[in-house]
C-alpha positions, 0 to 999 in steps of 0.5 A, spaced: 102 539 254 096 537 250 097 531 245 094 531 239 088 528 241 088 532 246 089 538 241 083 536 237 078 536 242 079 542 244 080 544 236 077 541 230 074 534 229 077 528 227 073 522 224 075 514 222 080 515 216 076 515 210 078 515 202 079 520 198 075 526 197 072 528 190 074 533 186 071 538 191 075 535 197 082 537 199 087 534 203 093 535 207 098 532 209 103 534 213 109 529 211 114 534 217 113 540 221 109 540 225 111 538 233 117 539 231 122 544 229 125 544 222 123 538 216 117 543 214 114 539 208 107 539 206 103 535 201 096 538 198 092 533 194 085 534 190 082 528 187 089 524 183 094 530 183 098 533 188 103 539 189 108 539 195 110 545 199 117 545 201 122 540 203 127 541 209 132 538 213 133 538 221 140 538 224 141 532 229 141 534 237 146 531 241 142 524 242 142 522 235 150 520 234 154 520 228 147 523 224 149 528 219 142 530 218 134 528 219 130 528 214 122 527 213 120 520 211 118 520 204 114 513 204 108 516 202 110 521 197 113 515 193 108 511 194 104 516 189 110 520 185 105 519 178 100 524 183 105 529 185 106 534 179 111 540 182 114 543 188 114 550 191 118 552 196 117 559 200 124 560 201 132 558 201 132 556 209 135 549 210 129 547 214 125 548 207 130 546 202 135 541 205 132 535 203 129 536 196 136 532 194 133 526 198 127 526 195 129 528 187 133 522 187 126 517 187 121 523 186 123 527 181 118 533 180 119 541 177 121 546 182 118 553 183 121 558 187 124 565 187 132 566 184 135 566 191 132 560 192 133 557 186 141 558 186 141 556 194 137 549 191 141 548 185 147 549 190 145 543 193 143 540 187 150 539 185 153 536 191 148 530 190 150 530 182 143 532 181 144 539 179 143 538 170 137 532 172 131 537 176 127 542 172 128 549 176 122 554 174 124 561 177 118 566 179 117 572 182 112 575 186 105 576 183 106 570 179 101 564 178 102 558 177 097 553 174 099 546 175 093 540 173 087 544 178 091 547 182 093 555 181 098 557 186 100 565 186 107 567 189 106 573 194 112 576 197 113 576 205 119 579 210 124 574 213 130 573 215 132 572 207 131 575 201 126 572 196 122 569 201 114 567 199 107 566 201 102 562 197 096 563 194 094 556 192 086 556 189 083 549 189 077 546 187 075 546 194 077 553 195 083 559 197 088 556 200 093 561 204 100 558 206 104 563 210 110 561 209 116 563 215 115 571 215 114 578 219 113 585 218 118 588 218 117 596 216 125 598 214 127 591 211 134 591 209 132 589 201 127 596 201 121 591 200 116 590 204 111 585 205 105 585 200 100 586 207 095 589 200 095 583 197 093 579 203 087 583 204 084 582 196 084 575 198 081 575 204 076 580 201 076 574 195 075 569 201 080 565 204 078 558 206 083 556 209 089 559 212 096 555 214 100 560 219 106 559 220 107 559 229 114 560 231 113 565 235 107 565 237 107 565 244 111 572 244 107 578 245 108 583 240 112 585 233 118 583 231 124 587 232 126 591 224 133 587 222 135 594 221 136 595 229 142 589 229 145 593 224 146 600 230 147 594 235 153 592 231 156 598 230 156 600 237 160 593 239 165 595 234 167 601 236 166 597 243 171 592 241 176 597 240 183 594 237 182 587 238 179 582 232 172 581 231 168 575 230 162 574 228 158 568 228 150 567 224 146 564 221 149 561 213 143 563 210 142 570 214 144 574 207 141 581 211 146 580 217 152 577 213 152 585 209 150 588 215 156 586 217 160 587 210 158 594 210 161 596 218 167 592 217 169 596 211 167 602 214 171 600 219 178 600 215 177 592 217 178 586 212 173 581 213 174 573 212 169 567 213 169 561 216 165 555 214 163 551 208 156 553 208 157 561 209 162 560 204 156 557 200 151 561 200 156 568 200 158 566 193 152 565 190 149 570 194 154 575 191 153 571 184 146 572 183 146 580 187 144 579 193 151 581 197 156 587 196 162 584 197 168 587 194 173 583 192 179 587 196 175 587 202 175 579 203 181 576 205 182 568 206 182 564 212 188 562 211 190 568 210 188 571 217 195 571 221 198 576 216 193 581 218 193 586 226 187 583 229 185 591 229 184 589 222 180 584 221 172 581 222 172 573 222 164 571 220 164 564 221 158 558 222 157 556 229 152 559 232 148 554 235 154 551 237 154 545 232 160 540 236 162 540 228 162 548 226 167 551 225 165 557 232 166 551 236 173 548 232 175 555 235 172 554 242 176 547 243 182 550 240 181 544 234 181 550 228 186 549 223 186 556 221 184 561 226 186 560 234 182 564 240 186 568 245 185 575 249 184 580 243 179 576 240 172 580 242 167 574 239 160 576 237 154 571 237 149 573 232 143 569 233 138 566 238 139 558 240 134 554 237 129 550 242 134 544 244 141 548 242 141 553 248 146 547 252 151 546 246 151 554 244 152 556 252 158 550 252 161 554 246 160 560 250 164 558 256 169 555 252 170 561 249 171 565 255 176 560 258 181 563 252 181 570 253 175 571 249 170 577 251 163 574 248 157 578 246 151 575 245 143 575 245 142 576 253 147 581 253 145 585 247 140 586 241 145 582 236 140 578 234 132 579 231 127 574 229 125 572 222 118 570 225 112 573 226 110 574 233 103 575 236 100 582 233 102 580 227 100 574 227 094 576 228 094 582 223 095 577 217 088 573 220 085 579 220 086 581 213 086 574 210 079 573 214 079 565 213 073 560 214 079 556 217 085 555 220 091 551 221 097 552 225 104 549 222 112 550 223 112 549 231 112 545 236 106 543 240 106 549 245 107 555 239 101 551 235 096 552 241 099 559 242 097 560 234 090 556 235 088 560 241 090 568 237 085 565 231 080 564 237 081 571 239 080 574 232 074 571 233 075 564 228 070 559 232 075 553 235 071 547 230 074 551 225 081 550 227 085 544 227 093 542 230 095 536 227 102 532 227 106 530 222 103 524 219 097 528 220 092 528 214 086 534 214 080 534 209 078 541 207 070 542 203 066 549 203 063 547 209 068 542 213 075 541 217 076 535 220 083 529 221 081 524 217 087 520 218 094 518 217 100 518 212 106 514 214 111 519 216 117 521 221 125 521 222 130 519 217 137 519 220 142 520 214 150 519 216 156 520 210 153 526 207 147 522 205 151 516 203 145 511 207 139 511 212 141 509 219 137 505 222 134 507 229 137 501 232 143 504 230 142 510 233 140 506 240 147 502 239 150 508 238 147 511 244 149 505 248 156 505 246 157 511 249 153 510 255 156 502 258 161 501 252 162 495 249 165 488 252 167 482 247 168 474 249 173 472 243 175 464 244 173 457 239 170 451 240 169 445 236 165 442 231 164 436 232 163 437 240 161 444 241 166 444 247 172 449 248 178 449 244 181 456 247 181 459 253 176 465 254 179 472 252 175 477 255 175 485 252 172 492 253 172 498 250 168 504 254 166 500 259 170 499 265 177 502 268 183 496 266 184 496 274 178 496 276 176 490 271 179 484 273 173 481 278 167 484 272 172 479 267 172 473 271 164 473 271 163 475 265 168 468 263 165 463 268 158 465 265 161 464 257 164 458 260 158 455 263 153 457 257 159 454 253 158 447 256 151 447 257 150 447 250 155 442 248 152 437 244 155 435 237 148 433 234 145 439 235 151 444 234 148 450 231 155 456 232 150 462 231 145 460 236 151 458 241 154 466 240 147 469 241 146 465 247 153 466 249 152 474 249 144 473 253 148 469 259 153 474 259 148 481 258 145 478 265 151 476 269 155 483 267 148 487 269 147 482 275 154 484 277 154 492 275 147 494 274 150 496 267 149 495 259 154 494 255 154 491 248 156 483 249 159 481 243 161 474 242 167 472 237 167 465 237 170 461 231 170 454 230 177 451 232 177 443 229 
């Protein structure tokens, strides 16, 4: 795989940093997004004024211990919050929307977006206390917002939620077409295709620049309707027979979720859900008119016991396979309301984000070991993609005919697959840039080109947003669950600096009881020698001797096991 350095060789140009352009420059910079998926974040400036375009999250892997959620690095953003005047968010998908709260709370700026995603965002808001304290601005597509020199169209695009966006955004430097996630799907479930016309007036009306949305670039081909889930789920009802059914999707998938309704109730089945943000956003979506749900269709989760199992369809989270999700409570037998056995016929109804593919496959095991038939998407077309793949890909290229071009949302690979279709539909490589996160790209009349860096990377939050972690508690995390803990506890005196107790050595993770007895005696002579080697009451300095202490014995327990564990020395003074 190509760096970004690398990249930019092969694409575009990069020049030294330079200082902000003219009123005819515009730069962008992309705060998250890019060689990564999630955290999609994207910051457009002219002169003094900037707007931003969505402010997503990214779900911890299995690496990032105790996080909740990952955030972008906001360093910049607050750094020039009085320049930045308004929001726009393509659609409700928490890698768009989830970290807006964060941002908010010291960045404070209008919002615009489309009703559903209004009520997803607002729904967050309030979780965060925030939800009377931000200016939210519905539009509708064909809407144009003018916020200082920027003017910025709403354009309607498919996805795999309602509501979602593309924009249009005129700058002094020239059109700017900002994709957003999309597909073309030719039987959408909400009846509206995407506005492939309007598209075309612009490229007609001259595109400047077109950022691209490049999930699934590498694929070849059209995206499946998600109409063609529906027929595949009718047919794994009947298939199910007289067993209770379970559906595990995406929360904001609101398509799949009243497909699912719709054969259930044709089913004569009740339909329950499992999982506080499904539940989320089955609430508002029904409030706002997004979801069919009748009222008598739905039953409570804790209320599933009182019904056959032939009776009944189960839609829960956990379809990544989210150690916390309630689809993987189920699978390690740890949920509260709902029990897995023999007659359960569980349907995964979504496609493993790149990093997930292990934690879906232990789900899917553990659920077999209870009994459980599972259907997933190698078995069956359960599950469609809300992306554009390659033939579409090039179709919005071709219709929009843009000067230039900018592969976003994917990692490395799907930038290079989307940079290498723009060159294929004949954009030439100079006028086409890969940057990374962080990066900052300067666009004129006549030019593209990296022109530096803006602060940016990974922000771990942990306690439903109650703090920062530090990456160095992440990597004592890490180590904790690698090579344990061991802690040398005694006291030593004040005045001399020699020991007043014997050494208590202890550990946590690190090694079996019955094993331990020799790795303890070195651990002890080494804390005793470093203890007496630094007696001396003129220079007694406690904290010095502790960390001393902790080196001396590190080294010896490595020397010994050619392990890690973290030393923790607890030594008090004793008069």
């Amino acid at each position: 795989m190509e760096n970004t350095a690398q990249s930019a060789r092969k694409y575009g140009k990069v020049f030294p940093p330079s200082a902000t352009g003219n009123e005819n420059t515009v730069r962008i910079a992309f705060i998250g997004g890019l060689n990564e998926i999630g955290k999609n974040c994207t910051l457009i400036e002219c002169g003094n004024e900037m707007i931003l375009i969505d402010c997503g999250l990214e779900f911890p892997d299995q690496s990032m211990l105790g996080v909740d959620v990952v955030v972008p690095d906001f360093t910049y953003l607050e750094r020039n919050a009085g320049k930045v005047k308004a929001i726009f968010v393509t659609h409700g998908h928490e890698d768009h929307i989830g970290s807006l709260p964060y941002l908010l709370k010291t960045v404070n700026r209008p919002i615009y977006a489309t009703k559903l995603t209004c009520g997803l965002i607002n729904g967050k808001l309030r979780e965060h206390g925030l939800e009377n304290d931000v200016k939210m601005n519905m539009i509708v597509p064909g809407d144009v917002v003018k916020v200082g020199s920027f003017s910025i169209e709403a354009i309607h695009v498919n996805h795999s939620i309602p509501d979602a966006l593309a924009f249009a955004i005129r700058t002094p430097a020239g059109l700017i077409v900002h994709t957003g996630d999309f597909k073309i799907d030719s039987t959408p479930i909400d009846g509206d295709i995407i506005d492939l016309p309007r598209f075309a007036e612009l490229g007609k009306e001259g595109v400047l620049c077109l950022m691209c949305e490049s999930t699934n670039a590498e694929k070849a081909g059209f995206t499946e309707s998600e109409k063609k889930v529906g027929k595949s789920l009718e047919k794994l009802f009947e298939q199910a027979g007289e067993r209770r059914i379970l559906v595990a999707t995406f929360a904001s998938n609101i398509h799949r979720v009243q497909q699912i309704i719709n054969i259930a109730a044709a089913s004569g089945r009740k339909v329950s859900f499992s999982g506080r943000s499904l539940e989320n956003v089955v609430q508002i979506g029904s409030e706002l008119g997004y979801l069919d749900v009748p009222e008598d269709l739905i039953v409570p989760v804790d209320t599933v016991k009182n019904y056959p199992d032939s009776e009944l369809v189960i839609i829960t989270t956990g379809s990544q396979g989210e150690p916390m999700s309630a689809l993987s409570r189920m699978a390690m037998n740890e949920h509260r309301k709902v029990s897995i056995g023999p007659n359960d016929f569980v349907i995964i109804s979504a496609k493993p984000i790149p990093g997930n593919e292990k934690m879906v496959s232990n789900v899917v095991n553990e659920l077999m070991k209870l009994g459980a038939e599972v259907i997933y998407q190698t078995m069956y077309e359960v599950h469609v993609s809300g992306h554009a793949c390659q033939e579409e890909l090039k179709l919005i290229m071709g219709l929009t005919k843009p000067k230039f071009f900018i592969p976003v949302h994917g990692e490395q690979k799907h930038l290079q697959h989307n940079a290498a279709l723009a060159t294929e539909m004949g954009i030439p490589s100079e006028n086409i840039i890969i940057g990374d996160i962080g990066s900052v790209v300067e666009l004129s009349q006549d030019s593209i080109c990296l022109t530096g860096t803006v602060p940016s990377g990974k922000v771990f939050v942990d306690s439903s947003g109650a703090g920062d972690v530090a990456s160095s508690v992440i990597r004592d995390r890490r180590k904790l669950a690698v090579d344990g803990i061991l802690i040398v506890s005694c006291s030593v005196s004040p005045e001399s600096g020699l020991l007043m107790s014997e050494i208590d050595i202890s550990s946590k993770g690190f090694v079996y009881v019955r094993d331990a007895r020799e790795i303890f005696e070195v651990a002890e002579s080494a804390a005793r020698a470093c203890v007496e080697k630094n007696a001396d009451s003129s220079k007694f300095d406690l904290t010095a001797l502790k960390i001393k202490v902790r080196d001396e014995v590190g080294k010896a327990i490595y020397e010994k096991t050619k392990r890690n564990p973290i030393v923790v020395a607890a030594i008090t003074c004793c008069q």
